[in-house]
C-alpha positions, 0 to 999 in steps of 0.5 A, a space after each residue: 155804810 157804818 154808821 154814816 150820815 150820809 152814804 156814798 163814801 169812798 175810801 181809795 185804797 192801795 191794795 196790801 194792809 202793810 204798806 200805806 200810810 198817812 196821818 190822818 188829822 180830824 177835819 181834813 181838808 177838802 181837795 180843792 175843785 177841778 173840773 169833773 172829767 167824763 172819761 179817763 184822760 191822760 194829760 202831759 206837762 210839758 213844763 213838768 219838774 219831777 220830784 224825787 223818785 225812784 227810777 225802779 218801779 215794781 214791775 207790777 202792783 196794784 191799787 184797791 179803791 174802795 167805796 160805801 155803795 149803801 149802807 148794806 153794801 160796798 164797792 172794791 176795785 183793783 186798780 192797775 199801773 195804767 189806772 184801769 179798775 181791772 176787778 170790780 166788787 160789791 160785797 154786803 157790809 159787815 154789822 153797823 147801826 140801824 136806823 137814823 144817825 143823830 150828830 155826835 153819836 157814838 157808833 161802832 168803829 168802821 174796821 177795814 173789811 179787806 187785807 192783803 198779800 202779794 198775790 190776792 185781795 181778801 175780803 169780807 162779803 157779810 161774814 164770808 171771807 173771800 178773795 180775788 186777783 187781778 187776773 181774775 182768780 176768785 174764791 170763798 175761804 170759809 164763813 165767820 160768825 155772824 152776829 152783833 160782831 165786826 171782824 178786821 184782819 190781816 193774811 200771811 204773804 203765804 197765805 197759811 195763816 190769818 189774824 182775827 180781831 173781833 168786836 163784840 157789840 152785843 155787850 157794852 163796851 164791845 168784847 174784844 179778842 184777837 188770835 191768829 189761826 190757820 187760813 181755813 180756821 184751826 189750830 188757833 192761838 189767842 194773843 193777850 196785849 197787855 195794856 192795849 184794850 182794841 186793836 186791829 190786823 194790820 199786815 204782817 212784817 218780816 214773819 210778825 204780826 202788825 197791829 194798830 191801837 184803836 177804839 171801839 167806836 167813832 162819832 158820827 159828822 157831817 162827813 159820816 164815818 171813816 176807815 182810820 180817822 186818826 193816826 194810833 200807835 202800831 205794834 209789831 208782836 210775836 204771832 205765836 205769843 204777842 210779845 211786842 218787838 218794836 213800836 211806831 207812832 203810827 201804820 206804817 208805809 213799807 218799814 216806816 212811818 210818818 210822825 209828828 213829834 210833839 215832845 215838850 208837849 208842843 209841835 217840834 216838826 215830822 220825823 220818820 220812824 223805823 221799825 229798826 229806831 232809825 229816825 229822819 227828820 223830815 221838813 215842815 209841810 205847812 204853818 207850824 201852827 197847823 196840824 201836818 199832814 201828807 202821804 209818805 212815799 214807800 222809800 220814807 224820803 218824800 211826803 206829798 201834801 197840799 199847799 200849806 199856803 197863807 193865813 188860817 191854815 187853808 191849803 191851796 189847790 197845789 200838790 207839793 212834794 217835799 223831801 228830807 233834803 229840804 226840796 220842796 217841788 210845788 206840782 201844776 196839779 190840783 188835788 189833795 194826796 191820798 197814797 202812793 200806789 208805787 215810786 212813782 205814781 200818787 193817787 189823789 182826789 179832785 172835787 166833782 161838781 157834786 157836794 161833798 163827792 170826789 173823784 179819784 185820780 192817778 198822777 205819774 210823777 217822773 211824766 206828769 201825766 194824770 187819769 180819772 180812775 173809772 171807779 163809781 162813776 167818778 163821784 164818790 164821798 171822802 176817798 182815801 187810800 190805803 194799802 198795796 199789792 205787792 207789800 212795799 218792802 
């Protein structure tokens, strides 16, 4: 993996750049232990209480999981409504450090390797820009520059055309450029944006380009490295000119974001922030004095978080669900939130009986029933989850 003390970590993932999103505070907080299950299992509640959800899920979407398999490889699934991986990837890495990794040590950014759209997962396998489906379909598009270079980007919903960001490390601070071209390369327009110096694709919305502030490197933990370690500012921008149209305090789930708001320069609460400007408080998750943190469901209303719970900001094993009305359901299940695969399902990780490895779980809300995802052999290192396909809209 990119520059990662340990290798072996995992980043779930619901596929589509324009869709998940969760702050992502420094030092998160582990998923607290549950017994490592042997093969998937669906487990009834007969006591069980359902938050508030939809009662109109997407007939079909899919989830990505990913995963570091090495430093020179990585894991993709595609995981279904049911919890079943029906696609399973092992791309080569794109550039990242060699050699020993020291403590506190900068190292190029791990930029998202993957994005996207309603029908196919792109992704890069080394420099090779690849995609799939989940019905199997598979193909190479075409092959980018190699190098001392890390590209992220983002494919249009109809496929014609793709945003670029790449990172130059040949230099020091990396080169960057951002530019937006056909699918199979050609008639390429270099976007310039103003007072913000790194960037990456994140989707596209309603026609305009999505692109999340960034750094060009991170700090090497004891946890290693991660995709998208802190919240940063999106922008939403002209494709054709990078005028900027609109901003949120973070990527977004569907049109909105999940935000803390800070003004006066300390901690006044979360709020949900609208490409439109439309704001919504949201309730307190946890003590005022610990940094918040949960996954925003796609209609914007929810936050699934951990049990905030007693003194030094530890989380209990809980998953709470909390809502904008001031509900506050605490779920029978153990685990820490990861994103939102649909209205009503939450992926989440549970620990193994391995240090530091998770694994990865699917939670329907309306039943209560859970699964182990079949990803990894279900032992992987800080998972996450990020995206979905179809975009939520």
């Amino acid at each position: 993996m990119k520059g990662h003390v340990a290798v072996g970590m995992v980043v779930a993932i619901a596929l589509s750049m324009a869709s998940c999103g969760s702050t992502s505070p420094p030092g998160r907080t582990a998923a607290s232990s549950s017994a490592r299950q042997s093969s998937p299992s669906v487990t009834p509640n007969s006591s069980w209480i359902p938050p508030s959800v939809s009662s109109s899920p997407v007939a079909n979407r899919w989830a990505v999981v990913y995963g570091a398999d090495t430093r020179d490889t990585y894991k993709l699934g595609l995981l279904a409504l049911d919890g079943k991986v029906v696609e399973n990837l092992t791309p080569q890495q794109q550039f990242h450090t060699t050699g020993d990794l020291v403590m506190g040590q900068n190292v190029p950014l791990a930029l998202l390797p993957y994005s996207t759209n309603d029908q196919r997962l792109y992704y890069l396998d080394g420099v090779a820009l690849k995609y799939v489906t989940p019905l199997g379909s598979s193909g190479t598009i075409r092959t980018l520059n190699a190098g001392s270079r890390e590209y992220a980007f983002a494919v249009a919903q109809d496929d014609a055309r793709i945003a670029i960001a790449e990172f130059d490390y040949s230099s020091d601070p990396p080169a960057f450029h951002l530019w937006v071209e056909d699918l199979s390369g050609g008639n390429r327009i270099e976007l310039r944006l103003g007072n913000i110096a790194y960037a990456w694709p994140f989707g596209w919305y309603s026609g305009h380009l999505i692109v999340v502030e960034t750094r060009p490197y991170q700090v090497v933990t004891t946890e290693g490295t991660w995709f998208l370690p802190h919240a940063m500012t999106a922008h939403l921008i002209d494709p054709a000119t990078g005028t900027e149209a609109a901003t949120l305090c973070s990527w977004p789930v569907a049109t909105h974001a999940l935000c803390v708001d800070r003004s006066g320069g300390t901690f006044r609460g979360l709020f949900v922030d609208s490409w439109d400007g439309h704001r919504l408080p949201q309730p307190q998750v946890g003590p005022v004095d610990c940094y918040p943190s949960g996954v925003l469901s796609p209609d914007g209303i929810s936050i699934a978080s951990m049990d905030f719970g007693g003194t030094g900001c530890v989380a209990s094993s809980a998953i709470v669900i909390s809502d904008a009305s001031g509900r506050r359901t605490k779920l029978a299940i153990a685990g820490y939130p990861e994103a939102y695969l649909d209205e009503n399902r939450l992926i989440y990780k549970t620990s193994t009986n391995e240090f530091q490895h998770y694994a990865i779980n699917l939670l329907n809300l309306r039943t209560g029933a859970h699964s182990q995802i079949d990803f990894m052999n279900g032992s992987c290192r800080e998972c996450t989850s990020f995206g979905v396909l179809p975009p939520f809209k």
